[in-house]
C-alpha positions as CSV (number, residue, x, y, z in Angstrom):
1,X,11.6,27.1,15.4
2,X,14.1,24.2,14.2
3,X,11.8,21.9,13.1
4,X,14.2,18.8,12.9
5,X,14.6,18.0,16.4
6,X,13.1,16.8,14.9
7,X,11.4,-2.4,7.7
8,X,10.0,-32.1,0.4
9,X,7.6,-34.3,-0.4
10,X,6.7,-37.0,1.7
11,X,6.1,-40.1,0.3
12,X,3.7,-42.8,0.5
13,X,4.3,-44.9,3.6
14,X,2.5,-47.8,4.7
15,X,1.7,-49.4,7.7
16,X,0.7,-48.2,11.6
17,X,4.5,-46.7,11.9
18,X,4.3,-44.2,8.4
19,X,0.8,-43.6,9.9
20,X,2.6,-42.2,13.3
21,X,5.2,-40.8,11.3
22,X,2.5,-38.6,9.5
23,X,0.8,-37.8,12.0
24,X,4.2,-36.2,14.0
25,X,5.0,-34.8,10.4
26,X,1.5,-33.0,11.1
27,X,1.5,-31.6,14.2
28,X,5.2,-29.9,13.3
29,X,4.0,-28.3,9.7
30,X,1.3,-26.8,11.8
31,X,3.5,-25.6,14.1
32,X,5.6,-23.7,11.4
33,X,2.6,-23.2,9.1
34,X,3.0,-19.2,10.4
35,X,6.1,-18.6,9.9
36,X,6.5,-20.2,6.7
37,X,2.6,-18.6,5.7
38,X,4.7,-15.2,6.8
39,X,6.9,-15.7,3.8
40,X,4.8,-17.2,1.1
41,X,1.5,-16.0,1.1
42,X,-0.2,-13.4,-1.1
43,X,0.5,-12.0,-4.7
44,X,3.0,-9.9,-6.0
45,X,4.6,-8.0,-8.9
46,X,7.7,-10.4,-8.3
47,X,8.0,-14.0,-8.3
48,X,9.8,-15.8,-5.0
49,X,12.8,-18.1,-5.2
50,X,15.8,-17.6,-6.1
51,X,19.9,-19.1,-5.8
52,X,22.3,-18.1,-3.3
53,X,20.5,-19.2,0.2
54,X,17.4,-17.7,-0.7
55,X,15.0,-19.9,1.9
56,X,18.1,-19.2,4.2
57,X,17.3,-15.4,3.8
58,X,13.6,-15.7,4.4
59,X,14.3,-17.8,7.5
60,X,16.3,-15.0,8.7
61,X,13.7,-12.4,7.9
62,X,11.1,-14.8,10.2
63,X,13.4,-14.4,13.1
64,X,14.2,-11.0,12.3
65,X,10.4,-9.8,12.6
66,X,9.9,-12.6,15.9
67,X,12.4,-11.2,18.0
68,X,12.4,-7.6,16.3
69,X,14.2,-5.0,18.6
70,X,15.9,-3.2,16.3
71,X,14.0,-2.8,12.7
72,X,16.1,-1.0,10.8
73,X,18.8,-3.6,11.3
74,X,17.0,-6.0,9.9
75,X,17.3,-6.2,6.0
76,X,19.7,-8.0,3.5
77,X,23.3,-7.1,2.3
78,X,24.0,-4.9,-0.6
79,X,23.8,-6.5,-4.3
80,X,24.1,-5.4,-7.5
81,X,22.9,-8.7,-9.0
82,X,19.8,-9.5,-11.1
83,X,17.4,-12.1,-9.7
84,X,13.9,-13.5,-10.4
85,X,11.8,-10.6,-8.8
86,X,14.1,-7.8,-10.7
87,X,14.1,-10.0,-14.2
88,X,10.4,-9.9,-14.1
89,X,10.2,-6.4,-14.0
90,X,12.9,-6.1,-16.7
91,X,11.5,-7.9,-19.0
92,X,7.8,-6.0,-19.2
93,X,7.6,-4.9,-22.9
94,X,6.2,-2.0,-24.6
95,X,4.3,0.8,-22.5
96,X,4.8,-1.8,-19.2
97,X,8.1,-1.7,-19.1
98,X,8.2,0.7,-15.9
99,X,9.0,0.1,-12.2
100,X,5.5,0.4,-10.6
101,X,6.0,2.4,-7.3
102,X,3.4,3.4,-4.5
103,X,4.2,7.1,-3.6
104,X,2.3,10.1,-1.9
105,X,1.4,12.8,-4.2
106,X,0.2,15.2,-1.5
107,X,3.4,15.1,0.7
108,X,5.4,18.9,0.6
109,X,8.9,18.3,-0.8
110,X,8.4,14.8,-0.1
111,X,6.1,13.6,-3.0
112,X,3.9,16.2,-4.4
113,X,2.6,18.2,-7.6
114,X,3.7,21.6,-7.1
115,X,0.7,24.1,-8.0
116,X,2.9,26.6,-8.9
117,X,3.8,25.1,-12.0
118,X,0.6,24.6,-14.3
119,X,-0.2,22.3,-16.2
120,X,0.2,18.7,-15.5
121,X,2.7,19.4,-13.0
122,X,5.1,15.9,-12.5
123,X,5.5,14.5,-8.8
124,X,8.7,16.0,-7.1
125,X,10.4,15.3,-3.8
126,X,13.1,13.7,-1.7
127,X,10.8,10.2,-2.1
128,X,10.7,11.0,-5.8
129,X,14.7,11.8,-6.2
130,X,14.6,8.2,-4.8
131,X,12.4,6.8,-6.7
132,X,13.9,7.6,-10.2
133,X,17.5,6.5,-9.3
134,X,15.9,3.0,-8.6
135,X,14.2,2.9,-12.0
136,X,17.3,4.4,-13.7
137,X,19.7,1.9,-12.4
138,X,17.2,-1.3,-13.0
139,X,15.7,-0.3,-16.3
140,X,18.3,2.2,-17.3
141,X,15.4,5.1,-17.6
142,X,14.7,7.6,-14.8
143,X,11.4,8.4,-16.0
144,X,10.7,4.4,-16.4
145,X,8.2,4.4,-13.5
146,X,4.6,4.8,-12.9
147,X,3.7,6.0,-9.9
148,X,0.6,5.3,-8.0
149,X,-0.5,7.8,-5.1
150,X,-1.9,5.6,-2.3
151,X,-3.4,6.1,1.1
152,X,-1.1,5.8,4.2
153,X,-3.0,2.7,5.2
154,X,-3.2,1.4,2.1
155,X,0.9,0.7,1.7
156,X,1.2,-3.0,2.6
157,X,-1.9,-4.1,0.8
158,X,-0.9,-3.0,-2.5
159,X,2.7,-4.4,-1.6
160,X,1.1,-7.7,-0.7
161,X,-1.9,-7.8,-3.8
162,X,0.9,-7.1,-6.4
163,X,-0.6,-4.0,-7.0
164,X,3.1,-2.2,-7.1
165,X,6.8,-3.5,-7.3
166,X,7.8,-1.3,-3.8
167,X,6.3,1.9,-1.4
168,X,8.3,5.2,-1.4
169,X,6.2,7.5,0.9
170,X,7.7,8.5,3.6
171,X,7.8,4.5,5.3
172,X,8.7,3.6,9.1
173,X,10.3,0.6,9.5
174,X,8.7,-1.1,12.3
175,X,8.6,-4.6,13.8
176,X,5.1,-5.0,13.4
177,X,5.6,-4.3,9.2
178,X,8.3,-6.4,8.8
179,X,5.6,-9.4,9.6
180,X,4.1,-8.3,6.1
181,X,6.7,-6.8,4.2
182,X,10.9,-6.7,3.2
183,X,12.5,-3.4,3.7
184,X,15.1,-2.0,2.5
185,X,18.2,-0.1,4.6
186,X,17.0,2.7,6.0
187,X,17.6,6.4,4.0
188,X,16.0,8.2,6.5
189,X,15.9,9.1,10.1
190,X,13.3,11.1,12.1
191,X,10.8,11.0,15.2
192,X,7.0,11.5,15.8
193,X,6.3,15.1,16.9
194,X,3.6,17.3,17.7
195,X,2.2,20.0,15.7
196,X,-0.2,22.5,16.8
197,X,-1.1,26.6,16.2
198,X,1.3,28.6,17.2
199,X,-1.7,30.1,19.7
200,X,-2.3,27.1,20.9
201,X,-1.2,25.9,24.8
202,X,0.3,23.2,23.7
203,X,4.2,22.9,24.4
204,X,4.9,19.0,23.4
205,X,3.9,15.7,23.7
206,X,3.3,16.1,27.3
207,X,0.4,17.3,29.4
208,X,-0.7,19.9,27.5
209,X,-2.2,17.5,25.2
210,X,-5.1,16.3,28.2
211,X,-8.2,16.6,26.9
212,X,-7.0,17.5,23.5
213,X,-8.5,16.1,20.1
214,X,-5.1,14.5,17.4
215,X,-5.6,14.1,14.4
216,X,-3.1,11.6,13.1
217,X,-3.0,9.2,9.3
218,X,-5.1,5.8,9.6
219,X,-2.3,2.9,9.5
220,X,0.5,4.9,10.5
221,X,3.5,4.6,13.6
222,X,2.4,7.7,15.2
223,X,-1.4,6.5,15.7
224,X,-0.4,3.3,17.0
225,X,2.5,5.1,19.3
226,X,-0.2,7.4,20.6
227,X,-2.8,4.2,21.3
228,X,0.1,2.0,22.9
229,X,1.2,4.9,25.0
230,X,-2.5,5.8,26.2
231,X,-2.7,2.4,27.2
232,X,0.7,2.5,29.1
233,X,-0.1,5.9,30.7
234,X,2.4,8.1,29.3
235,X,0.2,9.4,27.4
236,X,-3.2,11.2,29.2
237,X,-6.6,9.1,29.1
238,X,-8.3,11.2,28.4
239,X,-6.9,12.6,24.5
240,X,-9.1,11.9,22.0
241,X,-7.6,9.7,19.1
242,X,-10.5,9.1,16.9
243,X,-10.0,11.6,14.2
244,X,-7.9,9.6,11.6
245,X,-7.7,10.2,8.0
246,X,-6.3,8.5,4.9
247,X,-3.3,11.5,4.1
248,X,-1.5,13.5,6.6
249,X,-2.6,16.5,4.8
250,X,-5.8,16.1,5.6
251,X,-4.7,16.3,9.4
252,X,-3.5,19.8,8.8
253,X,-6.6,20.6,7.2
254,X,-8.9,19.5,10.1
255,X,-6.2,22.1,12.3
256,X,-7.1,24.5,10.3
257,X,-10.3,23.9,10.6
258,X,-10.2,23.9,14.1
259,X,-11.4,20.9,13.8
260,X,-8.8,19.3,16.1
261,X,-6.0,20.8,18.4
262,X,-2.9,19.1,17.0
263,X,-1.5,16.9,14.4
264,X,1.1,14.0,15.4
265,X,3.3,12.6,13.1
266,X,6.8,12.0,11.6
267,X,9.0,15.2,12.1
268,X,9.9,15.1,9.1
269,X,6.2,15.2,7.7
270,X,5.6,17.5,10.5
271,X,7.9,20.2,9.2
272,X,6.6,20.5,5.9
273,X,3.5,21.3,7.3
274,X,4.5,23.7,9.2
275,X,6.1,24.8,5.6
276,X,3.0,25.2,4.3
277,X,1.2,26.9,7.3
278,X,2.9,29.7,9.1
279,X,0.2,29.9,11.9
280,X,1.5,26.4,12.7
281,X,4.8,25.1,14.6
282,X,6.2,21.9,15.6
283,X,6.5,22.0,19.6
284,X,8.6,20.2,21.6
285,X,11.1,17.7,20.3
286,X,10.9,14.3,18.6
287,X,9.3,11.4,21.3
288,X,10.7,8.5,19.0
289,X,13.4,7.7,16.7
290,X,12.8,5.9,13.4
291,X,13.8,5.5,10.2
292,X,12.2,5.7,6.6
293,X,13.0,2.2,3.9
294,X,11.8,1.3,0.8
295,X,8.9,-1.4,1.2
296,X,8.9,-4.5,-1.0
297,X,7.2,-8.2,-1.0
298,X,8.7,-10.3,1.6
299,X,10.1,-12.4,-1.1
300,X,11.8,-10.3,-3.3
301,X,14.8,-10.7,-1.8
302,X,17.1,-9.7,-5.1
303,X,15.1,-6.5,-5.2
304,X,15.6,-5.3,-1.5
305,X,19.5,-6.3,-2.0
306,X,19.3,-4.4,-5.4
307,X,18.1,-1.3,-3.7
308,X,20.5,-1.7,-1.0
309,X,23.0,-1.3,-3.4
310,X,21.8,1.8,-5.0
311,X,20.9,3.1,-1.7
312,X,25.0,2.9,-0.6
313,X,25.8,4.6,-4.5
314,X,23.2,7.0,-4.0
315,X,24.7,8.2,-0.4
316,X,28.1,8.3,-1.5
317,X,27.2,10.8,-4.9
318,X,28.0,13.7,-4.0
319,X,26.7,15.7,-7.3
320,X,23.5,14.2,-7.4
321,X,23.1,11.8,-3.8
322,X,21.2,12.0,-1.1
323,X,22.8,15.1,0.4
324,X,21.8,16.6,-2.9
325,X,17.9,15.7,-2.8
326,X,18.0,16.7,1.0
327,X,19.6,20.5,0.1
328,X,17.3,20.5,-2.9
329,X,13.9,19.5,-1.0
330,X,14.5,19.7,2.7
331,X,17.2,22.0,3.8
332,X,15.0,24.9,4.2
333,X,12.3,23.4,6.8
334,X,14.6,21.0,8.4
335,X,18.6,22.5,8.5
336,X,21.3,20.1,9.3
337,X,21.3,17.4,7.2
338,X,23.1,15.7,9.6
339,X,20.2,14.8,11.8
340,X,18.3,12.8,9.2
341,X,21.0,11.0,7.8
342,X,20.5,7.3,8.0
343,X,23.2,5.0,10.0
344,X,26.4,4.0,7.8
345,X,26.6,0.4,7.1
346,X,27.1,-1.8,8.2
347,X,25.6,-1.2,11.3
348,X,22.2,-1.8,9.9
349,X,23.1,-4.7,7.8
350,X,22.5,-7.6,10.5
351,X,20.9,-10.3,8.3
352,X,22.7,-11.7,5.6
């Protein structure tokens, strides 16, 4: 089966008027309080700020995320300038001096340790490809990068706590994420889709599934797809959603376990599963469309225009690209290349 159908001061006034005046002043900073609270809150790797309509940027990004219809539109131009966020990471010294990147390490061809190699096998994968062209092109070093394997769910925290400079793991851009975090253009398109045993009655994401038991990865789009559809209807109410797990691969462990009838989740994700397990298939076709970005703080706005750079270079190489990584890693479990292949800008370039 084909399995690719398959992000002032005021000062002191006096009198009963500066008293009114403060008190209007007030009521307005607690109406923006969460937008601007959206922006600036919560620690990072980087530091905000920046020239060249920075706060115009961020007010952007606000209304981006408010009125979000079309995520993977919404993310900042191309640059290949240094700012504050991408000086900070340059200038770590000694053994520090690495891009620190949240990746999956459990993810076939995507971000894994392959155990056919021995030893203290290194990460490899499309994510990984990815990864190392962003640390060679900011700190000149491909291997200049630590990586740090973390939990589906666990993506925006260690974005937001400072705990890594960006996510590379397979990432959906969705409205409700571009509240927390920036993303970068989108390098990847694919859908949510089901996978079950190839003995198994199940033909899709369709009526088959009443009754069933899905397993699908805590924090991710395709449990909250599933719980927003249930809700709407198009999805029967009576499919049980509770089993969720920290990595997709332990979904394909509790199928073959038996443990539940089918696994939704990116087609992409979905097909190297199936990679790995030949008594499983992806059935029916993709029931969404999104797109994978790079995940950054929501202030690093010379970083996500930085990797929007390299993301344009790194589709237009055709010796070592992204149509390179893709034959390299994904070819085999999910032909045409064409299919995946993120929109062209500008198209996705809204904000400025």
């Amino acid at each position: 089966m084909r399995a690719r159908r398959l992000r002032g001061g005021l000062k002191g006034w006096g009198g009963v008027g500066a008293m009114a005046f403060a008190c209007a002043l007030a009521v307005l900073f607690a109406l923006l309080l969460p937008v601007v609270r959206s922006h600036g809150e919560g620690g990072g790797t980087g530091t905000g700020g920046g020239a060249g309509g920075h706060g115009v940027a961020h007010g952007s990004q606000a209304r981006a995320a408010e009125e979000c219809t079309a995520p993977e539109q919404q993310t900042l131009s191309p640059s290949g300038d240094d700012g504050p966020t991408i000086d900070e990471i340059q200038n770590r010294r000694g053994e520090k001096r690495k891009l620190v990147v949240g990746v999956d390490q459990n993810s076939y061809r995507w971000g894994y340790r392959d155990p056919n190699s021995g030893g203290d096998a290194e990460l490899e994968g499309f994510d990984i490809d990815l990864v190392r062209r962003i640390a060679e092109d900011i700190l000149g070093d491909r291997d200049a990068v630590q990586f740090k394997a973390i939990p589906t769910d666990q993506r925006v925290p260690a974005i937001q706590d400072g705990r890594v400079d960006m996510v590379v793991r397979t990432m959906t851009i969705n409205c409700d994420r571009l509240a927390d975090v920036a993303f970068s253009a989108p390098y990847f398109k694919t859908g949510q889709q089901v996978l079950a045993p190839k003995s198994s009655g199940i033909t899709g994401y369709d009526k088959t599934l009443a009754g069933k038991k899905i397993c699908t990865a805590a924090g991710s789009t395709a449990l909250s797809t599933l719980e927003q559809d249930q809700k709407d209807g198009r999805l029967p109410a009576d499919v049980d959603l509770g089993t969720t797990v920290p990595s997709q691969l332990d979904c394909l462990v509790r199928l073959q376990l038996g443990e539940v009838d089918a696994v939704v989740t990116d087609g992409a994700l979905a097909a190297s599963q199936a990679a790995q397990d030949p008594t499983v298939e992806l059935r029916g076709t993709d029931f969404t469309t999104e797109y994978y970005g790079v995940a950054m703080k929501k202030d690093a706005d010379d970083l996500v225009r930085r990797v929007n750079q390299i993301l344009v270079e790194w589709r237009a190489d055709d010796a070592r690209g992204w149509k390179y990584s893709y034959d390299t890693w994904l070819s085999k479990t999910m032909g045409d290349a064409a299919e995946s292949e993120p929109p062209e800008r500008p198209e996705y370039l809204r904000t400025s």
